[in-house]
C-alpha positions in Angstrom: -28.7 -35.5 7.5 -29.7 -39.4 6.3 -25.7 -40.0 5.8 -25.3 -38.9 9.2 -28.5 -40.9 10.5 -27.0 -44.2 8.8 -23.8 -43.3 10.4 -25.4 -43.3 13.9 -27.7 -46.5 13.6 -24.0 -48.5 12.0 -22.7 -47.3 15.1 -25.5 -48.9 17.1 -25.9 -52.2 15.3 -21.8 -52.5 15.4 -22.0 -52.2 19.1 -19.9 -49.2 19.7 -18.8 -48.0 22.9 -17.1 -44.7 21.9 -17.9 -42.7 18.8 -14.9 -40.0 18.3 -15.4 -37.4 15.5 -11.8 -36.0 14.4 -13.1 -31.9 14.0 -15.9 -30.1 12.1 -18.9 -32.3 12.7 -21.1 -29.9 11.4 -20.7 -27.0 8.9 -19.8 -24.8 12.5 -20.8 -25.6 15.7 -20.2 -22.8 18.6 -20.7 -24.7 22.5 -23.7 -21.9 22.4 -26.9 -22.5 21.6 -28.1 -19.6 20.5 -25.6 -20.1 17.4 -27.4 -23.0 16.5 -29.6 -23.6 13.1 -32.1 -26.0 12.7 -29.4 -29.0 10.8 -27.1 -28.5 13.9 -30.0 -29.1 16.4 -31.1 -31.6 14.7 -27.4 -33.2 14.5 -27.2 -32.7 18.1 -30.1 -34.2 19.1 -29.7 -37.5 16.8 -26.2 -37.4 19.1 -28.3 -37.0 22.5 -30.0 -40.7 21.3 -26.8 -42.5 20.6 -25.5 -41.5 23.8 -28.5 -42.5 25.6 -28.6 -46.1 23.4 -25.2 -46.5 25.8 -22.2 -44.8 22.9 -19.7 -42.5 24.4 -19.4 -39.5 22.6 -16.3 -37.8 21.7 -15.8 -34.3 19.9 -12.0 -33.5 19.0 -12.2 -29.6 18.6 -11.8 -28.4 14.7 -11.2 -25.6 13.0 -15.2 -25.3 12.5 -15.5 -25.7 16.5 -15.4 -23.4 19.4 -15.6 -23.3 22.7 -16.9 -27.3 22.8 -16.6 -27.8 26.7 -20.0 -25.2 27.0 -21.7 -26.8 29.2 -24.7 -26.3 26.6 -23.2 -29.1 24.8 -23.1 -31.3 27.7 -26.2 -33.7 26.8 -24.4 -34.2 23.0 -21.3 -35.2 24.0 -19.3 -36.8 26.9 -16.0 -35.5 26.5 -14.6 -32.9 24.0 -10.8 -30.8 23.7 -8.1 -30.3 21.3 -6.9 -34.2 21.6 -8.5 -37.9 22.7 -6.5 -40.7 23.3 -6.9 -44.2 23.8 -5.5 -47.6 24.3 -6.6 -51.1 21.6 -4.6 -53.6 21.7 -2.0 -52.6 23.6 -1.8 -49.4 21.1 -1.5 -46.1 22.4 -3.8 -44.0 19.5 -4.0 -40.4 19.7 -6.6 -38.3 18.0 -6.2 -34.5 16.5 -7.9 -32.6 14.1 -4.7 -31.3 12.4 -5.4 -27.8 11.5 -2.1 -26.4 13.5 0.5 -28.9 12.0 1.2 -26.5 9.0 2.9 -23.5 10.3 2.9 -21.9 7.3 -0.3 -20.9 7.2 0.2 -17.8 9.0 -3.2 -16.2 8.5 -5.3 -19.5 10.1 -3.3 -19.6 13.2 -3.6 -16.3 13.5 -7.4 -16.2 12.9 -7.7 -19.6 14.7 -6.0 -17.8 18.0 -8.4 -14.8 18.1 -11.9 -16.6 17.1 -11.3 -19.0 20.2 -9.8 -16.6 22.8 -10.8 -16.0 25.7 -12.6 -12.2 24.0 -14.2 -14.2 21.8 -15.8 -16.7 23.6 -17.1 -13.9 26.2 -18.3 -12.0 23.1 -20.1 -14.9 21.7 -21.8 -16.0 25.5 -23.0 -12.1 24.7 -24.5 -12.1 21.2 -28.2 -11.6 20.3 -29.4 -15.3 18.6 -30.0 -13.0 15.1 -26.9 -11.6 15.3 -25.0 -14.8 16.6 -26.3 -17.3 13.6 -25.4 -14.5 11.0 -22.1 -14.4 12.4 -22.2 -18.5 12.1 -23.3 -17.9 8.3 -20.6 -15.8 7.8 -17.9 -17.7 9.3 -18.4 -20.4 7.1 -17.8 -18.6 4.2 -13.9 -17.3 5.8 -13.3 -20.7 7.1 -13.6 -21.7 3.6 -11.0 -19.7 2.5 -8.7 -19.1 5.2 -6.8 -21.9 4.5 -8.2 -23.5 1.4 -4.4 -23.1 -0.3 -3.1 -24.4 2.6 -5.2 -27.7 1.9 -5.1 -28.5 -1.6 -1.5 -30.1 -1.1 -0.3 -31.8 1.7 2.3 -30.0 4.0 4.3 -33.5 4.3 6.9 -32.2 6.1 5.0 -30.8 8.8 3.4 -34.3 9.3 6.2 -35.7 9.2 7.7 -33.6 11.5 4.4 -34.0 14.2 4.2 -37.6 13.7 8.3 -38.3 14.4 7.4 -35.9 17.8 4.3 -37.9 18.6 6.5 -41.7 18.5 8.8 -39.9 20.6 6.0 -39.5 23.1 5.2 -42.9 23.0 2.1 -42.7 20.4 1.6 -45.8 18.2 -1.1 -44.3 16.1 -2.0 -40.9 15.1 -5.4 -40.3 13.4 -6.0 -36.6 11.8 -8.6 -35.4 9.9 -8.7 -31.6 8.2 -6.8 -32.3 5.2 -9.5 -34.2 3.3 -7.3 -36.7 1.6 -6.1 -39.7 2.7 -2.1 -39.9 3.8 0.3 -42.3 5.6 3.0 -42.5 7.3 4.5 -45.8 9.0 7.8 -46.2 10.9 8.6 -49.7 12.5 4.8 -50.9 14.2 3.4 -47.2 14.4 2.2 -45.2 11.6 0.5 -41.7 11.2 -2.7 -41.7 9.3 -4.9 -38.9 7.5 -8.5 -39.6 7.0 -10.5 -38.6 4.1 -13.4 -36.1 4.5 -16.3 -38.2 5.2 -18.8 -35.5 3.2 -16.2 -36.1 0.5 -15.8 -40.1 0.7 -17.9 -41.7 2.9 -14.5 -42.6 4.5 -14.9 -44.3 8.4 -12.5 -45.5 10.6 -13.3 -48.4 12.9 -10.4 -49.5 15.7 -11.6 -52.7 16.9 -10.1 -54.4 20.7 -7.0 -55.6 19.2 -5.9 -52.3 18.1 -6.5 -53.1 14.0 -7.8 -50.3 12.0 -10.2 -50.9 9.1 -11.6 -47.2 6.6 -14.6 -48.5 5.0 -16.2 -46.1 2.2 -19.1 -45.3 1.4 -19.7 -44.9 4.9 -20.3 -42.1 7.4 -18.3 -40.0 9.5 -15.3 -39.2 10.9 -15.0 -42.0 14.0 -13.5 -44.4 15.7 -14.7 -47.5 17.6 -12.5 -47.9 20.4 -11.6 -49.6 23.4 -11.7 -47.9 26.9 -8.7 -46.1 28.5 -7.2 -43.1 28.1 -3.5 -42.1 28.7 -2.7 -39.2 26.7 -5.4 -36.3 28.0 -1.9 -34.2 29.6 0.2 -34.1 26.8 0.4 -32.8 23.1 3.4 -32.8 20.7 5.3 -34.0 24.1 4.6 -31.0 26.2 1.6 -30.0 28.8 -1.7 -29.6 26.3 -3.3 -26.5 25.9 
């Protein structure tokens, strides 16, 4: 919880105006708040502060997240969904966890479709708090497996494959997280980019108002600093969003 704190104060001292975390902020984190453990309320709440100090905060769902647009989580964050876009620069950046670019991994997309269905979030708005945070507890330990094989090598080809689409749309820069290694792709003046894990590196992205990225490690999380404006909310892989 101190990497995260020192992740939140750079934020302040760097003057910040919108913090985005690319998925799986914490080890789970359900939009209900009887699913919460002490770390994740105490996560959240170091988030309620740096929104107050003026920082607009952004959660891009994960495959650790569900059902972010609770309005439980409304004093944590300012905006959260399956993609964030915005403009630096004159770049059009788009922002996605990642965890549905490999289509071979059958078994997550399956799982990943029935934890966040409609059922499941009426189940979980249901759920004793004992019951709930066991579920949490247990949760963690399938998430760590349901697509760990899926992970340990990078499915280029599907990036690839969801970067060319995203150019198409008329993306400059893609940021994904989910894989935990680092991985680029450029064509022409856009490029496709995989941030490390920050738990694993330290890794942070910072975008500043011309559109220039900088990763500095050892940091803290998963973010970018970026400049207002948003122009990609309706669309993902070229189509309507989900």
């Amino acid at each position: 919880m101190q990497a995260f704190a020192d992740t939140l104060d750079a934020v302040r001292e760097r003057g910040v105006r919108e913090m985005v975390f690319l998925g799986d902020v914490f080890k789970a984190l359900v939009g209900f708040s009887r699913f919460w453990d002490e770390p994740v309320r105490e996560g959240l709440a170091r988030l309620a502060e740096l929104r107050r100090a003026g920082v607009r905060v952004v959660m891009v769902e994960g495959n650790r997240d569900f059902f972010l647009d609770s309005p439980e989580l409304a004093p944590y964050r300012d905006s959260a969904g399956p993609v964030h876009s915005f403009a630096a620069g004159g770049r059009r950046f788009l922002c996605e966890h990642g965890d549905t670019i490999n289509r071979r991994d059958h078994f997550y997309l399956f799982w990943r479709t029935i934890s966040k269905s409609r059922v499941a979030r009426l189940a979980a708005r249901l759920l004793p708090r004992r019951l709930a945070q066991r579920i949490v507890r247990s949760t963690e330990a399938q998430l760590a497996q349901t697509n760990f094989a899926h992970r340990r090598s990078m499915p280029e080809g599907f990036l690839e494959r969801a970067a060319l689409q995203h150019f198409e749309a008329g993306v400059d820069v893609l940021l994904w997280g989910h894989f935990h290694r680092r991985w680029r792709l450029t064509s022409a003046h856009r490029e496709a980019i995989v941030l490390p894990a920050w738990l694993d590196s330290g890794a942070v992205a910072w975008v500043d108002a011309l559109g220039s990225i900088t990763i500095e490690a050892p940091g803290s999380g998963q973010f970018i600093d970026s400049a207002p404006g948003s122009w990609y909310q309706g669309y993902e892989h070229g189509t309507a969003a989900r």
